[in-house]
Steps between C-alpha positions, in 0.01 A plus 500: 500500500789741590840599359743499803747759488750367747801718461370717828504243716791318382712606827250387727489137307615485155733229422702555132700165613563144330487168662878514558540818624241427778656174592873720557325756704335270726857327532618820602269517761584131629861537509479851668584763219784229390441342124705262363785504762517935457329750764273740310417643756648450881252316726474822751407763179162229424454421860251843539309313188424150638452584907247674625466879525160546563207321675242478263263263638479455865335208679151575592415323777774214533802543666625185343503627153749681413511866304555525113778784421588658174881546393548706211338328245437158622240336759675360779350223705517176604382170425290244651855294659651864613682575149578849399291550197535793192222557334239772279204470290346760254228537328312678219155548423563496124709149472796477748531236797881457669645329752850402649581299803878513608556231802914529524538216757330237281674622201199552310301760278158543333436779255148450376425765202175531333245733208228408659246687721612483959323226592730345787665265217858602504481515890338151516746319261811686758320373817450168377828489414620667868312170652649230245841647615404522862285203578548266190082563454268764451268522778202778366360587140741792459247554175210595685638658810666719271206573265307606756781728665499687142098541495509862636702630197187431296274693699413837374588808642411873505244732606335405172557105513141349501359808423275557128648690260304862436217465286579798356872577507677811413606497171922599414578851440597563173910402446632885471459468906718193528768613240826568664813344635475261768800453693622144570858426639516152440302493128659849383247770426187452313371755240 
């Protein structure tokens, strides 16, 4: 129905990758900013990336659980047996569903990219995968749990979601009141 124009959102979760060049980064991240026997980049200059800087999720109600944090960039958490875990998802509206799971002290990475609509599906596939590397099974349908996790992205918002459209709207004014420059510093100016 829609042509996405992704190139505004592209630092929030474009990927302009290949296969290969995925699988090297994510060995970067498993051997510590080290690939192929030579530091890129030394283990204390990417340490602000994969520990935690922030809480972004504190426990509710259970003093057993504990927080999520936030480095810079990355999702840091932990897994089901105590594992520091790296992750992020993104999503778009118009065809985009990502997700990454880092877990260093298994030695193991997931990066799950998709054109489809956020429906929980890259997430799923990672946390399926997180159990299988944890527990040897997967214990819930990561499918559904997930699916229904992404269910408030479809529901609309707005002062005017719901609401009927005017049975008599305003027409446009005529294009002499439009014409002008408009001012964009990421597009360039439009004329």
């Amino acid at each position: 129905l829609y042509q996405r124009q992704p190139d505004a959102q592209s630092p929030a979760g474009g990927v302009s990758s290949s296969v290969n060049d995925v699988a090297q980064w994510l060995t970067f991240l498993l051997q510590n900013g080290s690939y192929k026997g030579r530091t890129v980049v030394k283990a204390e200059g990417l340490l602000p990336a994969i520990s935690g800087q922030i809480v972004n999720e504190r426990p509710s109600k259970d003093p057993t659980v504990r927080p999520n944090q936030y480095g810079y960039g990355f999702n840091v958490g932990t897994t089901t047996a105590g594992r520091v875990k790296l992750s992020h998802s993104g999503a778009f509206m118009l065809g985009a569903g990502t997700a990454f799971t880092v877990i260093p002290a298994a030695g193991v990475a997931i990066v799950t990219l998709t054109n489809a609509a956020p429906v929980g599906a890259a997430e799923a596939l990672n946390a399926t995968f997180e159990e299988f590397v944890e527990s040897g099974a997967s214990s819930a349908d990561c499918i559904t749990l997930y699916a229904q996790r992404f269910l408030p992205f479809y529901v609309p918002e707005g002062s005017l979601a719901g609401q009927q459209p005017p049975s008599q709207p305003v027409a446009a004014l005529g294009s002499n009141v439009y014409a002008g420059t408009y001012v964009n510093t990421y597009c360039g100016n439009a004329v």
